[in-house]
N, C-alpha and C positions, 0 to 999 in steps of 0.2 A: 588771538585772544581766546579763542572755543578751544583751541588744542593746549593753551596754558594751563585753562578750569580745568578741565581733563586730568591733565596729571597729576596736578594740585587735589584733585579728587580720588584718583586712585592711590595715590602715598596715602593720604591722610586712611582710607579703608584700609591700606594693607596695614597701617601704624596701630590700627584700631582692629585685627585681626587674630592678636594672639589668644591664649588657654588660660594665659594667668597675666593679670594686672597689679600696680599699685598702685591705689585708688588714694591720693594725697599720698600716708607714709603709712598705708595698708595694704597687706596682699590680698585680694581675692582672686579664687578662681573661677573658671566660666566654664558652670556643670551645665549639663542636659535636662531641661525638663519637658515633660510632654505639652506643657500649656506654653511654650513660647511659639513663637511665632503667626502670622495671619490668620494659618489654621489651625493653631493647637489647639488641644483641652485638657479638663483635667483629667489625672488620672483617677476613677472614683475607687481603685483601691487602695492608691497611695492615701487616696488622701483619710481613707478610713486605717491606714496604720499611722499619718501622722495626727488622725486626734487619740489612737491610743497612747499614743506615746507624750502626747500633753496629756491627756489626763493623767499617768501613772508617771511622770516624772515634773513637767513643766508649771502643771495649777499648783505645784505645792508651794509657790514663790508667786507667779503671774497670772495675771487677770486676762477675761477676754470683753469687757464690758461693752462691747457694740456688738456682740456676737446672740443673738437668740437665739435659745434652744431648737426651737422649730425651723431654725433656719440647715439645720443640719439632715433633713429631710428631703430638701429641695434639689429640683434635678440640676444639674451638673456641679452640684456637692459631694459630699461624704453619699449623700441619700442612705438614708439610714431606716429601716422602716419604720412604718409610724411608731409599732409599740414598742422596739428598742429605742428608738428616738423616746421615748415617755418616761421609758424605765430606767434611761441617761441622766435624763433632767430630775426624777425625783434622789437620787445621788448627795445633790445639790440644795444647800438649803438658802432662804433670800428673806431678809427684813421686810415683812410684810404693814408698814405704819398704820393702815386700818383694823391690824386685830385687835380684840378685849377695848374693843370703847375707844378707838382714837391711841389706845398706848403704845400698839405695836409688838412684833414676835416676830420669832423665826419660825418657817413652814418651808414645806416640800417644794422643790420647783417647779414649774409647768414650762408647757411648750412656748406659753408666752413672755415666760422671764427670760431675762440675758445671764450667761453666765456672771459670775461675784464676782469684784474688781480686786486688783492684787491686796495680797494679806499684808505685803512690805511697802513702806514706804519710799523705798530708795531700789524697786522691782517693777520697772515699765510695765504696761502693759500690754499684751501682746497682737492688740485688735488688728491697729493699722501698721505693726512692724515692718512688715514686705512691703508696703506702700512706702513709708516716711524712709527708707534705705532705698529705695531704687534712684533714688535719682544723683545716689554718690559719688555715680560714674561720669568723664566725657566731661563737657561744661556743663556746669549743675544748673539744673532746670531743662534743660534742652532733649535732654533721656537718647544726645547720638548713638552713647556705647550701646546702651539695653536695646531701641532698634536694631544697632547691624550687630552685635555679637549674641544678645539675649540676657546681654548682663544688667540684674540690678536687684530687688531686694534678698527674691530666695538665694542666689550668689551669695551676696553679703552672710546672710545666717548661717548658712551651711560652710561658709569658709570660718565663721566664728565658733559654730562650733565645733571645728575640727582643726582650730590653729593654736589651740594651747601648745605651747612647746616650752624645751627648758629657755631658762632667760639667755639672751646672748652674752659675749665675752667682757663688754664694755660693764656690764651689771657687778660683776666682781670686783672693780674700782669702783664702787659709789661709795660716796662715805655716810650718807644715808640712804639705805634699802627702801627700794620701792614697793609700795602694798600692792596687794594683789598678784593676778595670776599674768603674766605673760602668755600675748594671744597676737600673730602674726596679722589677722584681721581687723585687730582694732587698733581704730586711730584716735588720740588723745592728746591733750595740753601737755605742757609742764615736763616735755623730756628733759632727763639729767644732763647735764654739760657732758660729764662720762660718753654719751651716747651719741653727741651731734659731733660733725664738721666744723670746723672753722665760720665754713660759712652759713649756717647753721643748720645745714639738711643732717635727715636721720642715719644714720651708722645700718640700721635694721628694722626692717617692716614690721609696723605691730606694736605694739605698750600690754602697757598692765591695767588690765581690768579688773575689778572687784569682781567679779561673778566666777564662782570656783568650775572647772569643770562637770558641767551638767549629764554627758554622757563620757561614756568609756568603748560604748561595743561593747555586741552583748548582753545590753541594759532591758531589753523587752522580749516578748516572748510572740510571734505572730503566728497565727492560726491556717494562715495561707502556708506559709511554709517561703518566706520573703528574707532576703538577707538582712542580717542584724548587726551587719561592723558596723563600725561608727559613721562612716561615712554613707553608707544605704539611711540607716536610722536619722540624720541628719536631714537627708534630704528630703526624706516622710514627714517630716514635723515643718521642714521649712516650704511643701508643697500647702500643708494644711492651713501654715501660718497667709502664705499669698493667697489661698479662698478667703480665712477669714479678712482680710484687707480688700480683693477682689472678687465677693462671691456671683459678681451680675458679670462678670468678664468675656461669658461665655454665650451671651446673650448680645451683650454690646458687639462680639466678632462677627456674629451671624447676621445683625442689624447694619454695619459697617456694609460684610459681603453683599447682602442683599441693594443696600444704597450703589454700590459701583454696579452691580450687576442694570441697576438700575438704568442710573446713568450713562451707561455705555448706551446701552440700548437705543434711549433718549437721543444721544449723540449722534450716533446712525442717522436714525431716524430725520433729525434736524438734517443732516447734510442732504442725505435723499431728495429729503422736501425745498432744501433750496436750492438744490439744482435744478429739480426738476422745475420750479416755478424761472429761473432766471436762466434756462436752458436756451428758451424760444428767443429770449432778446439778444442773447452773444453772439447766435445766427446771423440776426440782422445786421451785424456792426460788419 
């Protein structure tokens, strides 16, 4: 029975082992970030080139409305210091409904306002992105993939935005053309017959999304001197986007570590102490 589990456990890890996945009738890949696993963290440079790279390409479409400005300050963030951190936020302007008498204005940001929420109505917003994506992988809810590979939301983003590609072969027989951009990472309703099987799985990972190619490589300029293909710049913005989703993440692993440290401890401790109390009577028997 123990040596069945066993095997039945190690197939299923080696099943759930490889670099690239498709996630339903998506491909993601399973990049490297420095914040997975027990001990990771973040990285506080990446992650100060992927807010520049939302600010200078991503707010001009998406919002970060659970995100405050002060919160980009905080240690194992961006940490930004206080007076750039100041001189970010007034950038940004927010409906203030107390000025001029109850009527309301717009005014400069503070550290206590949260970023403005998307300018599009049909343009998510990008608070909790890397959270509400992680758990696409694996049985959903359960997050097996993202434990044993590290796969889940900044995968998803970083494979979206770097899976535009041209459309596949089945697309040139539609007799109506589909909108949008063909993206090997996203998965979508409504495939063409053109595209499916018989029995109705997909032809090709991926559909068409409305959101046109956002980057290209190349698109930002960094001051570190960090690579800029698409695929680094991707992974900058999709590092920043998983703080703003989990920015206490780094706090909860150390709180985690310290509870087992704990416990262990504890554990010892308890066996020690029942031996030694139930020591003297196992003699006598």
């Amino acid at each position: 029975m123990f040596r069945k589990l066993t095997l039945t456990a190690a197939v299923a890890l080696g099943m759930a082992a490889g670099t690239a996945h498709a996630a339903g009738d998506s491909e993601v890949i399973n990049y490297d970030f420095s914040f997975e696993g027990p001990f990771g963290s973040y990285d506080t440079n990446q992650l100060q080139r992927g807010l520049q790279v939302y600010t200078e390409i991503c707010s001009a479409c998406h919002g970060l409305k659970f995100v405050a400005f002060r919160n980009l300050s905080d240690e194992g963030g961006p940490m930004l210091p206080e007076d750039q951190m100041r001189a970010y936020a007034e950038f940004y302007e927010v409906f203030d409904p107390l000025l001029f008498d109850g009527e309301g204005d717009f005014r400069p940001a503070t550290p206590a306002d949260k970023f403005p929420e998307s300018s599009l109505s049909n343009a998510p917003d990008l608070s909790l992105m890397a959270k509400a994506r992680a758990g696409f992988h694996g049985p959903y809810g359960t997050g097996i993939s993202q434990f044993v590979n590290g796969m889940g939301g900044p995968e998803y983003i970083t494979s979206l935005l770097t899976g535009y590609a041209d459309e596949p072969e089945c697309a040139a027989n539609m007799e109506i053309p589909m909108d949008g951009y063909y993206n090997t990472a996203f998965a979508a309703g409504g495939y063409p017959e053109e595209c499916t099987y018989e029995d109705g799985s997909h032809k090709y990972p991926g559909s068409w999304i409305s959101m046109a190619p956002p980057l290209y490589g190349d698109d930002v300029f960094y001051e570190d001197g960090a690579a800029t293909d698409l695929e680094s710049v991707s992974m900058d913005v999709a590092a920043f986007l998983m703080w703003t989703a989990e920015p206490k993440m780094m706090a909860r692993k150390q709180a985690g570590l310290t509870g087992v440290i704990f416990l262990t401890v504890l554990s010892v401790l308890l066996y020690l102490t029942n031996k030694r109390i139930w020591a003297p009577h196992k003699k006598k028997d």
